[in-house]
C-alpha positions as CSV (number, residue, x, y, z in Angstrom):
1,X,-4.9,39.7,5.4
2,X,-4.6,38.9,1.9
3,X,-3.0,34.7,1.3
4,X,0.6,34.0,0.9
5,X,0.0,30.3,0.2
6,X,-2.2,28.3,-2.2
7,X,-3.6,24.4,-2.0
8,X,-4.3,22.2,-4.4
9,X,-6.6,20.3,-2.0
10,X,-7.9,21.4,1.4
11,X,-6.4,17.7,2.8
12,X,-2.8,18.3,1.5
13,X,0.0,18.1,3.4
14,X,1.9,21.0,1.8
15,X,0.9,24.1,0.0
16,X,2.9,26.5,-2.6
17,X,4.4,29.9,-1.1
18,X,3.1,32.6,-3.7
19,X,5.1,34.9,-2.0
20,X,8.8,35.1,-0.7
21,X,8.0,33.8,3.3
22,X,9.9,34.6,5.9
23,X,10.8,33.1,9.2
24,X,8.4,34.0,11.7
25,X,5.7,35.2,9.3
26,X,1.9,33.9,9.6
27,X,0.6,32.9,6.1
28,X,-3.0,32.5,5.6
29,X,-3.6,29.1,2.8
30,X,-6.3,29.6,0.9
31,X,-7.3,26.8,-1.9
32,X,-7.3,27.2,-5.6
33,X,-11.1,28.3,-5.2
34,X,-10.1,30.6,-2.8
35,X,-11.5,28.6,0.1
36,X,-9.8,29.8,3.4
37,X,-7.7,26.6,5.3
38,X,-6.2,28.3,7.8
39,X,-2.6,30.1,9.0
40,X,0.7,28.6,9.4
41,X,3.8,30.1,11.4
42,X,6.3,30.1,8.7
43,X,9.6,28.2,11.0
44,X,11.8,29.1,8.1
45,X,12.8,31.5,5.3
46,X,10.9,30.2,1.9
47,X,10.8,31.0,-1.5
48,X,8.4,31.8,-3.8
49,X,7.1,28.5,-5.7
50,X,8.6,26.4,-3.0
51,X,6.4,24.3,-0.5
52,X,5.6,24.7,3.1
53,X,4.3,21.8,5.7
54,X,0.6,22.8,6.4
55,X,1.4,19.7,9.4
56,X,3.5,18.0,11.1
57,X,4.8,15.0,8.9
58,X,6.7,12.4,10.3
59,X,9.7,10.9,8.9
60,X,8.9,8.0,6.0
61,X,5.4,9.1,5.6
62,X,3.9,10.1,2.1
63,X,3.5,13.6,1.7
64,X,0.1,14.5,-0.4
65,X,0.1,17.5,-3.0
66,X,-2.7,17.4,-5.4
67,X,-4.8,14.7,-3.1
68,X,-2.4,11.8,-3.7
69,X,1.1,11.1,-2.7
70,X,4.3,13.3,-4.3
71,X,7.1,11.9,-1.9
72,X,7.8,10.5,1.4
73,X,9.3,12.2,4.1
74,X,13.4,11.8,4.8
75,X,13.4,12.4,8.1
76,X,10.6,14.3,10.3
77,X,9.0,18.2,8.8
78,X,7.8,20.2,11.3
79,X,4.9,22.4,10.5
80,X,5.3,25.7,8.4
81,X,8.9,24.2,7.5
82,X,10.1,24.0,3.7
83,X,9.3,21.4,2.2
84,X,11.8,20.6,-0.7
85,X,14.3,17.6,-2.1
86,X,16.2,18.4,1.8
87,X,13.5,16.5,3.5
88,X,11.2,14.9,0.4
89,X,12.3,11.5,-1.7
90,X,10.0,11.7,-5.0
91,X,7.9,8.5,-5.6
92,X,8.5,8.5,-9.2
93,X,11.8,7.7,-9.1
């Protein structure tokens, strides 16, 4: 089975679809190095380039990309959900 979602770092809360993913699918995460994570059940449909929960994240916790914080939760992100500005405040602003 060939990856459908890349990581930044192997810690990170989220990782990037490289693929169009649909609902139901199981997408193997591999890092940038090509170091195999692990497989997610993908809850919902999600674009290319978008991000997916690689865990459970409650709601007003930071989310990590990158190994440091990108955004804290809304509300809670179940894993293998899509992760976008729906459920994700921004830190920087």
């Amino acid at each position: 089975m060939e990856h459908s979602i890349l990581m930044h770092e192997p810690e990170d809360d989220v990782g990037v679809a490289v693929v169009d993913l649909k609902a139901g699918t199981e997408a193997r995460a591999v890092t940038l190095e090509g170091r195999y994570i692990g497989t997610v059940k993908v809850t919902e449909d999600i674009p290319l380039g978008h991000k997916v929960a690689m865990r459970d994240i409650p709601e007003g916790e930071e989310v990590i990309k990158y190994g440091r914080p990108i955004g804290r939760a809304t509300k809670s992100i179940a894993k293998g959900s899509h992760v976008h500005i729906h459920n994700i405040k921004s830190m920087r602003w």
